[in-house]
Every structure is written in structure tokens, then in C-alpha cells.
ZAFIVO-178283 format. One record per residue (C-alpha): residue number from 1; residue in three letters; x, y, z. Coordinates in pm, whole numbers, plus 32768, in hexadecimal, padded with zeros to 4 digits. Layout:
BEGIN
  num  residuo     u     v     w
  NUM      ALA     X     Y     Z
...
This chain:
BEGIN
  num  residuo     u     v     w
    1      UNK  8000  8000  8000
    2      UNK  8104  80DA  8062
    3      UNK  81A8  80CF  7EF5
    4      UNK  8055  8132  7E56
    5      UNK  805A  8267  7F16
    6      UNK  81CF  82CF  7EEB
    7      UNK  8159  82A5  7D29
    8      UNK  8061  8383  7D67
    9      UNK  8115  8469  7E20
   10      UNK  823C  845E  7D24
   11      UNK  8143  848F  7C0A
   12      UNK  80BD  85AA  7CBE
   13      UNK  8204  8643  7CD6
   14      UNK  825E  8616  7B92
   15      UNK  8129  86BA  7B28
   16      UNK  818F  87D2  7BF4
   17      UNK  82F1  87E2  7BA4
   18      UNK  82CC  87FF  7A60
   19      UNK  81AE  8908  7A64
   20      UNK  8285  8A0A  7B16
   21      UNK  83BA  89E9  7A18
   22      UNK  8342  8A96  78EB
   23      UNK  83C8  89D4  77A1
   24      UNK  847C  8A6F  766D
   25      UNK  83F4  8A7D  752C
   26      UNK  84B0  8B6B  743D
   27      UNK  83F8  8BEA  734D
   28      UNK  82CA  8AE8  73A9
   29      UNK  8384  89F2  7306
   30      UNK  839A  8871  7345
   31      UNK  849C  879A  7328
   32      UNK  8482  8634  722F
   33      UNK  8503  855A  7178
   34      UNK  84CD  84F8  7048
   35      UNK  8543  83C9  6FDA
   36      UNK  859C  83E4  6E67
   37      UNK  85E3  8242  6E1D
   38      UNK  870D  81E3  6EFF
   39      UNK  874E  835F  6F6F
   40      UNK  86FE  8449  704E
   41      UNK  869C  8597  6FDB
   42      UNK  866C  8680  712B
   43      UNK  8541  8760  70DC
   44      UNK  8497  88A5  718E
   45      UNK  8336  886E  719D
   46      UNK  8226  8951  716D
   47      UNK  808E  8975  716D
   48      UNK  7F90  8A78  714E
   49      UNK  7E16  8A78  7123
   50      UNK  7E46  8BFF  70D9
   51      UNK  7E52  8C12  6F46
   52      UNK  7F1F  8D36  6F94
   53      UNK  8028  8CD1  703D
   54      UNK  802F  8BA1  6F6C
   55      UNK  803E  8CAD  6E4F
   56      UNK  8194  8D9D  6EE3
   57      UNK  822C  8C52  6F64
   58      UNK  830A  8C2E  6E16
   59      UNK  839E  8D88  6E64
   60      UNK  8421  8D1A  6FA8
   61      UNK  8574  8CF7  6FB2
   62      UNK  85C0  8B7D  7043
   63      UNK  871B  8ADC  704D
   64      UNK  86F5  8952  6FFF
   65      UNK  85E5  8874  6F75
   66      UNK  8483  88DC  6FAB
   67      UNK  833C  87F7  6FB0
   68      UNK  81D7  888D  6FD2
   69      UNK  80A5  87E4  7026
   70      UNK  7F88  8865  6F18
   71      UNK  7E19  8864  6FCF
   72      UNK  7CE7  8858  6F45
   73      UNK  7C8A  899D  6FE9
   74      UNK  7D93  8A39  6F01
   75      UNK  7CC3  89BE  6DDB
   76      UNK  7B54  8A40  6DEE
   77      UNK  7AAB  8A7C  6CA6
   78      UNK  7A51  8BB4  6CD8
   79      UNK  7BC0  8BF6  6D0C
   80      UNK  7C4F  8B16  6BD7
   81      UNK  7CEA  8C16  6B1C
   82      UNK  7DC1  8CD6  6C40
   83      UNK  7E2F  8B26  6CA8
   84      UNK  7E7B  8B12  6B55
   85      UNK  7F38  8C43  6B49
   86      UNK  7FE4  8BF2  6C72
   87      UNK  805D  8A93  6C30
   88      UNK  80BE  8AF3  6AC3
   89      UNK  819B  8C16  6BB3
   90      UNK  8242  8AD2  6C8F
   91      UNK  8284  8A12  6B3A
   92      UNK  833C  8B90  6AAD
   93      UNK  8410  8B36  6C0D
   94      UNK  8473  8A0D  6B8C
   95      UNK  836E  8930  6C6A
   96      UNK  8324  87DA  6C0A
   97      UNK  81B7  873B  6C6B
   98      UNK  8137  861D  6CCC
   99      UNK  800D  8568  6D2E
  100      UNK  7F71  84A7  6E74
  101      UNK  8078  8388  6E26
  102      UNK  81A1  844B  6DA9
  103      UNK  8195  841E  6C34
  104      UNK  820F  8529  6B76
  105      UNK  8106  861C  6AD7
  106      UNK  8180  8696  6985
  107      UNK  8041  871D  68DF
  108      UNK  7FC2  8851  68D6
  109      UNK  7EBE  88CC  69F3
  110      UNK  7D48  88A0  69A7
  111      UNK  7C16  88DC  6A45
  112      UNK  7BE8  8761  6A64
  113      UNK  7D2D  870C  6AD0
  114      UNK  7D8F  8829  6B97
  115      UNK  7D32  8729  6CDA
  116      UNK  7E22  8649  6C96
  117      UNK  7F44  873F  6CD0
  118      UNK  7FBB  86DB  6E47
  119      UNK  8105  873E  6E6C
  120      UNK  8204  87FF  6DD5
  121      UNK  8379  87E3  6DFE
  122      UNK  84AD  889D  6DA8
  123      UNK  85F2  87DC  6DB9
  124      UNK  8756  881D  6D4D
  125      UNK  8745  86D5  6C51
  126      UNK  85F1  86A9  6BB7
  127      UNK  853C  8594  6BD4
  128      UNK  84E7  84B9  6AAC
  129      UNK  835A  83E7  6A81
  130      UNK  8470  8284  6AB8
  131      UNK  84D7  8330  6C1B
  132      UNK  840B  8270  6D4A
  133      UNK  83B8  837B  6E19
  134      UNK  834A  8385  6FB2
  135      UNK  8321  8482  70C7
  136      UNK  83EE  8421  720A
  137      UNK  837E  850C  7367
  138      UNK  83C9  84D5  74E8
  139      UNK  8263  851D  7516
  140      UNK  812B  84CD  7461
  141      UNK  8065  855F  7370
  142      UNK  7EF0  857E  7384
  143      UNK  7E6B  85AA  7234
  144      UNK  7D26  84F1  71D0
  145      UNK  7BE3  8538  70EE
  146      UNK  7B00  8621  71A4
  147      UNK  79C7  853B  7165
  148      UNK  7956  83FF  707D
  149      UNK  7918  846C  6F20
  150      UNK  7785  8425  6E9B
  151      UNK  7750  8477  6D85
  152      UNK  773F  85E8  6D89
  153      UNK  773C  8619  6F07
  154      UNK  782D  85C8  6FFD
  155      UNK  77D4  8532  7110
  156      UNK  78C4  85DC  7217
  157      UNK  796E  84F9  730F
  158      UNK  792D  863C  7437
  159      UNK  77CC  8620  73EB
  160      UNK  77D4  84AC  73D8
  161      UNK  788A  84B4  7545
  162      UNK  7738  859A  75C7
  163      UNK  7650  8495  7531
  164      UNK  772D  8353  7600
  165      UNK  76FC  8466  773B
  166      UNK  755C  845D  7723
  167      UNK  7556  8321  769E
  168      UNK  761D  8253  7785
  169      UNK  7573  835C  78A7
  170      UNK  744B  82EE  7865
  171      UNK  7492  81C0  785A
  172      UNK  7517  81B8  79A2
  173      UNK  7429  828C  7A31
  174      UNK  7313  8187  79B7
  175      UNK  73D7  807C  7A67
  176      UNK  73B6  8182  7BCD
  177      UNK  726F  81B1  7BA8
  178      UNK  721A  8022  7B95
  179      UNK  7300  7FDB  7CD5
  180      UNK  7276  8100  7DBC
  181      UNK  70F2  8093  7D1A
  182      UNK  7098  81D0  7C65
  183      UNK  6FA9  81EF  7B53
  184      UNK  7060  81F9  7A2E
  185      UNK  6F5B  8303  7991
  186      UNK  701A  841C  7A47
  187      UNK  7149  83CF  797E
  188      UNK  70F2  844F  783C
  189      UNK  70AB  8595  7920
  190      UNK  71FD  859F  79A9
  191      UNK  72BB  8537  783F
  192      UNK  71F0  8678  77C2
  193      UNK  7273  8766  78E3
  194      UNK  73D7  86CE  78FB
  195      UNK  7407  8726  7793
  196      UNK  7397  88A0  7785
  197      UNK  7451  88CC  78B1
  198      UNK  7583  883D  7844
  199      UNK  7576  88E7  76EB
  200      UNK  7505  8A29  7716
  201      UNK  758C  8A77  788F
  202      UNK  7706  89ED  77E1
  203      UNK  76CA  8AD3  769C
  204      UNK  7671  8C06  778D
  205      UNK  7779  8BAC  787D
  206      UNK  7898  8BC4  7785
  207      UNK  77DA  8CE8  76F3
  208      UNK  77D6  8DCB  782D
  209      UNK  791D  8D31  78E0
  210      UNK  7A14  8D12  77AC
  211      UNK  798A  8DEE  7689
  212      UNK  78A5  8EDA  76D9
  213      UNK  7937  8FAF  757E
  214      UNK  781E  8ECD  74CB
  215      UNK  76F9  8F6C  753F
  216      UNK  7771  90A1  747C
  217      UNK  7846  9004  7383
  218      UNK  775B  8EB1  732F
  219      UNK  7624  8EC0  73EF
  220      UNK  7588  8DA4  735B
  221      UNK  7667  8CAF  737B
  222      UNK  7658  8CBE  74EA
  223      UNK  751D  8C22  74DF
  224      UNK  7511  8B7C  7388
  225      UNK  7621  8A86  72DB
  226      UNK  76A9  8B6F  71F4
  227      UNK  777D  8CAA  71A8
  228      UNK  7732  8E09  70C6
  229      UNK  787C  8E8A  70C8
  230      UNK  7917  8E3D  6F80
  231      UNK  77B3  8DD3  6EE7
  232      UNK  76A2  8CFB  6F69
  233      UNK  7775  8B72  6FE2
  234      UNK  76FC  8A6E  70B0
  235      UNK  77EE  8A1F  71B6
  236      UNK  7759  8939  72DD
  237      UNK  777F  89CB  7442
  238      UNK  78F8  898F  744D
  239      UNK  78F3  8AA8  7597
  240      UNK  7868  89D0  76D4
  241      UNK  78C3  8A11  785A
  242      UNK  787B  8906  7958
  243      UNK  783C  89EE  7A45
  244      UNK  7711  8AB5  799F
  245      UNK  7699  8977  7989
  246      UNK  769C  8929  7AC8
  247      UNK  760D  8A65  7B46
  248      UNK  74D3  89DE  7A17
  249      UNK  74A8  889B  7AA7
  250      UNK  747F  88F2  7C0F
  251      UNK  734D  89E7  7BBA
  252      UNK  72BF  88A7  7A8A
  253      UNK  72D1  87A0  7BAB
  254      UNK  7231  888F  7CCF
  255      UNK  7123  88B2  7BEC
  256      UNK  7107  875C  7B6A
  257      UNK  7113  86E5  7CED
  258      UNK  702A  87AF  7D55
  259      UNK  6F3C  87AB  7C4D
  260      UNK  6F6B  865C  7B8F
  261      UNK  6FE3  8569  7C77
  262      UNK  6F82  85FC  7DA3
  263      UNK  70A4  859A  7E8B
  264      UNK  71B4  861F  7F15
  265      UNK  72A1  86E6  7E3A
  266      UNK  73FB  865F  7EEA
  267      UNK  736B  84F6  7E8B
  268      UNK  733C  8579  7D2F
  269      UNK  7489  8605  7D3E
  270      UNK  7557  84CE  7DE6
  271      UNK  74DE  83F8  7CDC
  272      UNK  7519  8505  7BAA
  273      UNK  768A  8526  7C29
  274      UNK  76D8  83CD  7BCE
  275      UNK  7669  840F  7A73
  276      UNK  76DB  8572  7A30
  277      UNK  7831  8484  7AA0
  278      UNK  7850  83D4  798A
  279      UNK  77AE  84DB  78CC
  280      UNK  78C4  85B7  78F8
  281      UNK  79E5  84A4  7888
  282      UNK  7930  8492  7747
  283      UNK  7929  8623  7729
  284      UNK  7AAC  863A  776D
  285      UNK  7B09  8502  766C
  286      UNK  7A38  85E9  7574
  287      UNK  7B0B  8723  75CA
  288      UNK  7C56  8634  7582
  289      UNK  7BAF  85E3  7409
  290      UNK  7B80  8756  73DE
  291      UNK  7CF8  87AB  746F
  292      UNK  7C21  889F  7550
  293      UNK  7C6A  88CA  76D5
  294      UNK  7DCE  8884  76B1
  295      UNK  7EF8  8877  77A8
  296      UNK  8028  895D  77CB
  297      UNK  8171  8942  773C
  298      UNK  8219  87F5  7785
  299      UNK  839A  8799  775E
  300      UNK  8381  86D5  7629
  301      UNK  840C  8572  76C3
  302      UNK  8307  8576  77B7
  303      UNK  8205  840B  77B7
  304      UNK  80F0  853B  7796
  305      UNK  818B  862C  7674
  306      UNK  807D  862A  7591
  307      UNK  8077  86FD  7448
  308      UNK  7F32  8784  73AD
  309      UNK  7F44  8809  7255
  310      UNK  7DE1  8876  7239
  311      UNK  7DEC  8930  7398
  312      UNK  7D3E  8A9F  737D
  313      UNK  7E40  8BA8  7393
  314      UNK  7DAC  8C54  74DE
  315      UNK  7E6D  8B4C  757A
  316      UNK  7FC2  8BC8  74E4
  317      UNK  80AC  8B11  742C
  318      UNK  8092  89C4  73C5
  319      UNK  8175  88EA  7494
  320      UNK  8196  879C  755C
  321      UNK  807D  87E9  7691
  322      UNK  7FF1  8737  775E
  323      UNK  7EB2  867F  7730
  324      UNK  7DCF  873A  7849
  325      UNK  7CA7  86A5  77AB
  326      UNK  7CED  8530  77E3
  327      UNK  7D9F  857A  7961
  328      UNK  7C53  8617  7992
  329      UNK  7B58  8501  78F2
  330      UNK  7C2E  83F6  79CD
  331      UNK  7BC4  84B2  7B05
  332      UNK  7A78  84AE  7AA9
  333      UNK  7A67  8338  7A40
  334      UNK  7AF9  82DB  7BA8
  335      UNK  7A17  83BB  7C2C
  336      UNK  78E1  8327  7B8D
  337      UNK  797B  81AD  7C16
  338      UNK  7988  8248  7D5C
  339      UNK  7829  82DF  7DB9
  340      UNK  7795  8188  7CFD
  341      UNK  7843  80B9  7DEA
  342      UNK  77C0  8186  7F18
  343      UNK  7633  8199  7E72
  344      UNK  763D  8007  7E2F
  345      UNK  7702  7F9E  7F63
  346      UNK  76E7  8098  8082
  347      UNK  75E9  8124  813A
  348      UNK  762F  82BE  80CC
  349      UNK  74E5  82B1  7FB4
  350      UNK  7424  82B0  80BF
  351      UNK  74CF  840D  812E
  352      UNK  7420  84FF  805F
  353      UNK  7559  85F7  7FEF
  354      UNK  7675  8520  804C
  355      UNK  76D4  84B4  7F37
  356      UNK  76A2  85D9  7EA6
  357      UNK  7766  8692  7F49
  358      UNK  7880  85B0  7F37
  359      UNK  783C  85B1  7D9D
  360      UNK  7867  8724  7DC7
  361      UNK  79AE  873D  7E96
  362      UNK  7A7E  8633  7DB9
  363      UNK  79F9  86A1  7C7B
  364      UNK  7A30  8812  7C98
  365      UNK  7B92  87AF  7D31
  366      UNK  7BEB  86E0  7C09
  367      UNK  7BA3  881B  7B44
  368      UNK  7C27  88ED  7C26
  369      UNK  7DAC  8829  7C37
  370      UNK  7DA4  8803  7AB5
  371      UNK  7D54  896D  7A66
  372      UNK  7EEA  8985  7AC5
  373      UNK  7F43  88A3  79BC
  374      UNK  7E34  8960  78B7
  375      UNK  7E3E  8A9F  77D8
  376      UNK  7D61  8B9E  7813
  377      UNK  7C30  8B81  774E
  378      UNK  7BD1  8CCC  76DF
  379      UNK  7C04  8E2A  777F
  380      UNK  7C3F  8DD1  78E3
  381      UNK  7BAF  8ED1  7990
  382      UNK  7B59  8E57  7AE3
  383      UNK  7C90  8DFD  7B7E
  384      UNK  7CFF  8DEF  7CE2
  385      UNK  7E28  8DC5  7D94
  386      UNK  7EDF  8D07  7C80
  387      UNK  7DA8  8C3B  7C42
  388      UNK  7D26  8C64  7AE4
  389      UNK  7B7C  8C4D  7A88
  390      UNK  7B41  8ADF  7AB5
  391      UNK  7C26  8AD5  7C0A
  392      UNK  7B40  8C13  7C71
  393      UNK  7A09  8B6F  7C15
  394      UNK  7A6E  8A07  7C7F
  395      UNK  7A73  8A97  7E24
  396      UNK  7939  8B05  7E49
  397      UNK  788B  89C1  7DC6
  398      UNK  7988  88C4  7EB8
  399      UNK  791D  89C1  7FE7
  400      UNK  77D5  896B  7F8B
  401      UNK  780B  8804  7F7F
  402      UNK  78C0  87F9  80D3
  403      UNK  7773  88AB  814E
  404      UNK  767A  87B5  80CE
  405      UNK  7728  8688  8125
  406      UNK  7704  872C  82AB
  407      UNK  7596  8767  8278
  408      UNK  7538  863E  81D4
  409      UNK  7522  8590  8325
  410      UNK  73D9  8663  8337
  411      UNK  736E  859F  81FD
  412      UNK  7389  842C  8291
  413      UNK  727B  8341  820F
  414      UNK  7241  81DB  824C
  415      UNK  724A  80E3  811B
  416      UNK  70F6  809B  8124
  417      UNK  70BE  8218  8114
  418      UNK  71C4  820F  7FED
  419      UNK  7129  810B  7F33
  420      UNK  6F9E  8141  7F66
  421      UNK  6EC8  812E  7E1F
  422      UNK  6E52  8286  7D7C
């Protein structure tokens, strides 16, 4: 036992350590290899989802070989002639491109083939369509399809993760309702609630914590899934905040308890904790598909250095980080484990708030510790003694939890009580 606590301890402390010593990226460049058959070529690395910094990159003055990651963002139709412009500007630079799998490119740009242009190199001997060709880091690189292609939509893997979050919740919450004897006609109720809750109190959370700007600068897409600047575009809501939606899903849930259900919110809200768990796991592994909610800078031979060419550029440059997203949905999975062990084999269910309030103080903690590993999402304007938004946020809700897990001794009910037929 004693060794499992000095690994977590050392992991903590390596978290730590490596959060106060800021790491050096000149130029926010990477370092690679790539190996060219049977040698190594070192390379800088570079990434942008800016078109115009992709665009001025070629006039930067670089000493060595040079490979950069193309995105798709740098390729939007309604952009095509500027990305055109702009590669036919890295080729003038003596650039060489390739595709997904490293085979050389040699025609011409095109509307339909522009896509297939994924990175671009410049070496001091070129490299001939014979040459076998792969990309060597210390740390990983996180670069999948946003979605699964249909036809003309794409199904995007982030909204695919919120559809495994309801789905599996109510799933799970059907299972809860079965073992404590509730009609299962209140659960399409509390599905319905849950869900505008969770949407709308996230959207508005973001909205009026992170970006305010976009009630003057894009009003409507605060409460609809798409933008007007730059023309009329559908873009999802890729802007949520847990805690907004937390705030939302106290004031759903007080009035589905009270006039739905008709019981006690705190048993509402002990058995709702275990769901908005798991929930939350599936949120975060969303986040990591849309390289959103990353980490800070990481020293490059760290097991965590993760690189994210399709990263927005209001985190900063694009360099190994770590992966804040999937150190946060971990929490939350062990989380989850935890308060279902205590509702199936302990006693606490029947102490309305408990384990609530113990699903508030870890959860908000979890958030709370990784915040030090994350970027700042947004303007942070609500800071406080180092602490950035989240941190700030995170204390009042783990306060709370310490308080309800005191009062819930108020809320004691028998099992019968617990389990008496509507």
C-alpha cells in the first residue's frame, strides 16, 4: 500500500515540477525527425490553423530543415484561393508537399485536391517519389478526422461524445430508477430537463464567463449553432462551460423535484451526480477530438507531451502540451466508479445530499488541480490570487459541497421510505 501512495505522490510532483519550469520553444518550433530511408533528417516543426500565419511563414527566416503540418482549417472553400495562393508561396520557397502518408505531391493545387496537401517540407537534399519517408517525435502527435464522413455531413466525433453522455445517462439513470422502485414515467421528464440545462446553461456559461465580446460581436450564435461574422456558417456550439451548466441544472432539477417527481431535490441530485460523472468523461474525450481544453507547455520527452496541430491559436503556439482534457476525463471516470460503489453498496443513498455533496467537492477539485496544467480558455477575467476562471469558479461549488454533505444528516430516510411506490 505504501508504494501506491509514494506513485501517486511522485506523479503529483512531477505534475507540479514540471508546471512551474516554463519550457522553450523558439520560434514555436518543434523538434523531429524525419526519417528519409536509412537517415535521419532533424526537422523544426511547425502548425497553424491561422491561414495567415500559415501564409508569412515562408518569409521567416529558419536555419535547418523545416516540416509543417497542413490542417484542414487552412483549407476552407470559401478561402481556396488565398490557400492556394499561399501554398503556391511555400512551393516559390522551395517547399516540397506531401500527403497523410508521406508521398510526394507533384501536381498542381486544385479545388479537389487541395485536401490532400498535409505537410510540406523544406530540406537541404530534396526528396525524390522512391524516398520512404516518416516523422520521428519524443512526444505524440494528436491529429485525427474531426468526425465520420456521410455522405455530405459529418458526423462530428465531439458531438458523437455528447450523444454517448445522454445516451449511456440514461441508460444508467433507467437502471437507478428500477433499483430505488421509481416509476419510470418521470424519466422522460428528467432526460428533457437534464438536456436544456446542460446545453443552454454550458452555451451561456462560456458566453458570459469566457466571451462576453459575442453578444456585441455575434449575438446569435450565443444562443444558436452558428456564426454571422464572415457570412452566415453553421458551426455547432464548440463554446461550453461546465460550470454554467451546473449553475442550469441545479434550478432544472429543483423544479423537476418539486414539481415532477415530487421528492426531495438532494435525492434528485445524489442520483444525477453519478450520471453527470460519466457524463462529463465523455464531454472531456470530446474536447481531446476537437484539440480544445488543452494543457500547457510540456518538455517534449515527457510520457504526456502531446502535440495538436489543429489547436485554435488563442491557446498560443502549437507545441508538445499536455493533454488537460484526458487528466481531467480520468478524474471523472474514477469519480463516477466511486459514488456507484457507495449508492450500490453503502448505506449514504439513503442520506439525501451526501453524495452529493461529495460529487461536488471531488469533481470541482479535479477541475480545480487541472486548471494548473490548462490554458486559459478565453479572456480570463476573473482571476484571484494566482488562480485563473475555472480555479475561481471551482471554490465556491466544493464549499458548497462540504456544506451539504453536513446537512444531509437532516435528510436521513429509511429504505422503505427510499424505495416506496409512487
Amino acid at each position: 500500500m505504501s508504494n501506491i501512495f509514494f506513485r501517486i505522490y511522485l506523479t503529483i510532483f512531477a505534475f507540479m515540477t514540471q508546471c512551474l519550469f516554463a519550457q522553450n520553444y523558439p520560434g514555436g518550433l518543434s523538434d523531429g525527425t524525419l526519417k528519409v530511408n536509412s537517415t535521419d533528417v532533424p526537422v523544426k516543426i511547425y502548425a497553424t490553423t491561422e491561414l495567415g500565419d500559415l501564409n508569412v511563414f515562408p518569409d521567416r527566416k529558419i536555419d535547418g530543415n523545416i516540416l509543417v503540418i497542413l490542417n484542414e482549417s487552412n483549407f476552407e472553400p470559401n478561402y481556396y484561393n488565398f490557400s492556394a495562393l499561399t501554398l503556391t508561396k511555400f512551393k516559390d520557397a522551395q517547399y516540397q508537399f506531401f500527403d497523410k502518408n508521406f508521398k510526394l505531391i507533384d501536381t498542381p493545387v486544385s479545388e479537389q485536391t487541395i485536401n490532400t496537401f498535409k505537410y510540406a517540407v523544406k530540406s537541404n537534399k530534396p526528396i525524390t517519389a522512391s524516398d520512404k519517408v516518416e516523422l520521428e517525435t519524443s512526444f505524440k502527435i494528436w491529429d485525427p478526422s474531426k468526425g465520420i464522413q456521410l455522405g455530405p455531413i459529418t458526423l462530428h466525433f465531439y458531438s458523437l461524445m455528447f450523444i454517448f453522455a445522454f445516451g449511456f445517462g440514461y441508460i444508467l439513470m433507467t437502471k437507478i430508477f428500477k433499483i430505488d422502485n421509481v416509476n419510470l414515467k418521470y424519466l422522460e421528464p428528467l432526460f428533457t430537463w437534464t438536456l436544456i440545462g446542460t446545453i443552454l446553461g454550458a452555451r451561456m456559461g462560456h458566453v458570459i464567463f469566457y466571451q462576453p465580446e459575442l453578444f456585441k460581436e455575434d449575438f446569435w450564435s450565443v444562443f444558436l449553432p452558428i456564426s454571422t461574422k464572415n457570412g452566415l456558417k453553421f458551426t455547432g456550439f464548440s463554446g461550453l462551460a461546465s460550470h454554467g451548466a451546473t449553475i442550469a441544472l441545479i434550478f432544472t432539477t429543483l423544479y423537476y423535484s418539486f414539481k415532477i417527481i415530487k421528492k426531495n431535490p438532494f435525492w434528485v441530485y445524489d442520483r444525477l451526480g453519478i450520471v453527470v460523472s460519466l457524463g462529463g468523461a465523455f464531454v472531456r474525450m470530446g474536447n481531446f477530438f476537437n484539440s480544445e481544453i488543452i494543457g500547457k507547455q510540456v518538455d517534449p520527452n515527457s510520457p504526456f507531451a502531446m502535440f495538436f496541430p489543429q489547436q485554435s491559436s488563442e491557446y498560443g503556439i502549437t507545441v508538445p502540451r499536455y493533454p488537460a482534457q484526458l487528466f481531467e476525463a480520468f478524474g471523472y471516470v474514477c469519480l463516477f466508479v466511486l459514488l456507484w460503489i457507495l449508492y450500490r453498496k453503502t448505506n449514504k443513498k439513503y442520506q439525501q445530499g451526501w453524495l452529493f455533496g461529495l460529487f461536488f467537492i471531488i469533481l470541482w477539485a479535479i477541475r480545480f488541480f487541472v486548471e494548473f496544467l490548462k490554458e486559459p480558455q478565453g479572456d480570463e477575467f476573473i482571476q484571484f490570487g494566482g488562480l485563473n476562471t475555472g480555479q475561481v469558479l471551482s471554490i465556491p461549488f466544493m464549499i458548497a459541497g462540504v456544506v451539504i454533505m453536513i446537512v444531509s444528516k437532516k435528510f436521513k430516510i429509511t429504505q422503505a421510505e427510499n424505495e416506496k411506490p409512487e
